[in-house]
N, C-alpha and C positions, 0 to 999 in steps of 0.2 A: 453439433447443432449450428446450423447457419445466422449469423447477426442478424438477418433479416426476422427468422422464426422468433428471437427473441425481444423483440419489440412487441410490446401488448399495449392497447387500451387502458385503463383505470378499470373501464366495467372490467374485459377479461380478469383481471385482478381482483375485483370483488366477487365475480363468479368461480372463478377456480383458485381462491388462495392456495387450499390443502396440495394440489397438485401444482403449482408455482413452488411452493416451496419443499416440495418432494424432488422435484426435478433441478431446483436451487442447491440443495445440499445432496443428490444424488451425482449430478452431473459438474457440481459446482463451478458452472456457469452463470453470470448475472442474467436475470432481466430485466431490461429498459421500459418504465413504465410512461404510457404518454398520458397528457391532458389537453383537451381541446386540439387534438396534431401536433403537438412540442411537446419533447420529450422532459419528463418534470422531476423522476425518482430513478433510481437502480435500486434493484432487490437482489443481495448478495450472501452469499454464504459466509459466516459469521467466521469460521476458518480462514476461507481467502482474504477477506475484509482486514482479519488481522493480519497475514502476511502482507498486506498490501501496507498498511502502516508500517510495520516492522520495517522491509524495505524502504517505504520513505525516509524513513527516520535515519537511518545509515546512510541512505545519499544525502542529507543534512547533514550531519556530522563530515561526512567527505568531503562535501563542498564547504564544509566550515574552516575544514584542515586545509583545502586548498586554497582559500581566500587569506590564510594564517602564514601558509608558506610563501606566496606571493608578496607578501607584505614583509616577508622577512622576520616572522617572527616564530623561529623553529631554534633547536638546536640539535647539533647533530649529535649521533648516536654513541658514538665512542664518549664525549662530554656529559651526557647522561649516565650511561654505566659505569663512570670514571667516580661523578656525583654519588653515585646508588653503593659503589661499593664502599668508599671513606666513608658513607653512613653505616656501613654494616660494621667495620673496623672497630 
């Protein structure tokens, strides 16, 4: 489906919910709902929506680790399983 197809109206969306969201979770592709010509909501499949969080949340965590090693506050990995194993001893 072409980005352009999937830009609706508000009315379109109160006219054809049943089929928005048939072709939402069939094609699970979003639609872009406008108001007044600006675009104002996405109607998303409830699947995607969660990988989409899922996905951010990891690049969070990435960029967390990356802002952690830049700052210098890592340590390396031999020191860790050095620590890990005199725990198990």
């Amino acid at each position: 489906m072409k980005l352009s197809e999937q830009v609706k109206p508000i009315s379109y969306l109160k006219n054809n919910t049943s089929k928005v969201f048939k072709e939402v979770r069939e094609k699970r592709e979003p639609y872009f709902i406008t108001q007044n010509g600006e675009a104002k909501v996405v109607v998303q499949d409830i699947r995607e929506y969660e990988k989409t969080q899922e996905t951010l949340a990891l690049l969070k965590i990435l960029a967390h680790g990356e802002k952690q090693f830049a700052e210098g506050k890592f340590e390396d990995a031999d020191s860790v399983f050095d620590e890990l194993l005199n725990e198990l001893e």
